[in-house]
C-alpha positions, 0 to 999 in steps of 0.5 A: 251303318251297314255295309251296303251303306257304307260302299254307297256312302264312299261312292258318293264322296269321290269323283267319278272316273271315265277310263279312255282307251284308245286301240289301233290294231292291237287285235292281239293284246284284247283279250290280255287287256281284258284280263288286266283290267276288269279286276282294276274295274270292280275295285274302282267301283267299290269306291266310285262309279266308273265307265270304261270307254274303248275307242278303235282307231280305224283298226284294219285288223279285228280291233273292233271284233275283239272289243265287242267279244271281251268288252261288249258288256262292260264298255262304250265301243267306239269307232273310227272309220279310218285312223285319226291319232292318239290325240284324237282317240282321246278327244271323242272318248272324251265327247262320251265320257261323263266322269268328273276324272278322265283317265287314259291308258295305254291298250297294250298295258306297257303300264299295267292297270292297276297303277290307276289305283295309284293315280286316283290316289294323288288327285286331290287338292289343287292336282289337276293331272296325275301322270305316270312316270317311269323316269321318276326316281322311283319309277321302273323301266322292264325290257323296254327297247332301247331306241324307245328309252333313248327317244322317250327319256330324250324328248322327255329332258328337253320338254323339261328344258322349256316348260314351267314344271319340271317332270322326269316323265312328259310322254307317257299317255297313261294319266289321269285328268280332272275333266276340266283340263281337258274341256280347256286345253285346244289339243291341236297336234295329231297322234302322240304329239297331242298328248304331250300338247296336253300337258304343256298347254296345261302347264302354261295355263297354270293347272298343277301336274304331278308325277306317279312312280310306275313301271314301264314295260315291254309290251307283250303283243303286237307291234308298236305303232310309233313312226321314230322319224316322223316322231321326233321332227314333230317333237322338235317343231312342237318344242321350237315353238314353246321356246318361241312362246316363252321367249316373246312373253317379256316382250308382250308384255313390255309392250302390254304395259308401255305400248297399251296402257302408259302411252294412252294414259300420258296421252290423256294427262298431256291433253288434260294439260292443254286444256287447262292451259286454254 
């Protein structure tokens, strides 16, 4: 076997993978982004088909322009009229994918690229989500404010507090999904919010995630577009919510059980025996 059919031959035998990136106002790191990950691209694609797919957000700086400049041959641009959120970013790059794997990652590469190696990697057997995970053990964290660490690592501790598997990291976007997951989990929250949603819901439906040790860094470019007040209120209700959700589980299903099945069945067996009697 030559060379040629050997790399079609690997090609074939892994799943296909869509790498979503959404960007709102990150004019500034296009170009960086492009330099980060179009060797990460030709890698991949020396073992899958891969498609790349960048979402400008409703951008009102030159996103969009910058996009079609570096991109312009290697990816499906997307736009949004005005600024819907993160969640929403994902869910029409999503609607333009067509891989088996959904990947999503940050536009300002805090998590560099090439870590999607790395994810790719973990996703097989009954792995459904392979996140990154700066907070893990072997993760790393390099010049990262510390007013988004103590906000990131908290909302983090209390997710883990509340949910079914047990993460060191729940707020990182830079994932990697089987495209079912994100076909069966109703993403309802905007903006940051929804991808957290992501992997909460999932785990309550019983898809498996892992975590990937990555390095979280500084981003170099640009301004971080997260509102910290509006963040944390909407964490908090989300989590408020969950610890509700599971603390009415017994009880549903006590009366699942009682209310809905016993109670007619000794209904019946009591006029059966009516019956009999006449």
């Amino acid at each position: 076997m030559n060379l040629q059919s050997l790399e079609l031959k690997n090609t074939k035998e892994k799943l296909s993978v869509s790498i979503i990136v959404p960007c709102f106002n990150e004019s500034e790191s296009i170009q960086f982004l492009k330099e980060k990950l179009l060797p990460v691209l030709a890698k991949l694609r020396l073992e899958r088909s891969v498609e790349l797919i960048c979402v400008d957000d409703g951008s009102s700086d030159d996103t969009f322009l910058k996009l079609e400049q570096y991109f312009g041959q290697q990816a499906q641009i997307i736009r949004h009229p005005k600024n819907k959120g993160l969640s929403a970013a994902t869910k029409t790059g999503l609607i333009h994918s067509t891989a088996d794997l959904i990947c999503t990652i940050d536009s300002d590469c805090t998590y560099d690229p090439e870590d999607l190696l790395g994810l790719l990697n973990l996703m097989h057997g009954d792995i459904d989500i392979v996140t990154a995970s700066p907070y893990h053990p072997k993760g790393r964290v390099k010049n990262v404010p510390e007013w988004r660490l103590f906000l990131s690592k908290g909302l983090s501790q209390l997710y883990r507090l509340v949910l079914p598997q047990k993460l060191y990291t729940y707020t990182s976007m830079f994932r990697a999904y089987r495209r079912e997951v994100l076909e069966t989990v109703p993403i309802t929250h905007p903006g940051f919010l929804g991808l957290v949603e992501i992997v909460a819901e999932a785990m309550l439906r019983g898809y498996k995630v892992v975590e990937y040790p990555a390095q979280l860094s500084r981003r170099q470019f640009g301004q971080s577009k997260l509102r910290v007040t509006r963040v944390i209120l909407s964490h908090l209700k989300y989590i408020v919510q969950l610890i509700v959700r599971q603390a009415l589980k017994p009880q549903k299903a006590w009366m699942l059980r009682y209310g809905y099945v016993a109670i007619p069945t000794f209904i019946r067996y009591r006029n059966k025996e009516r019956i009999n009697r006449r």
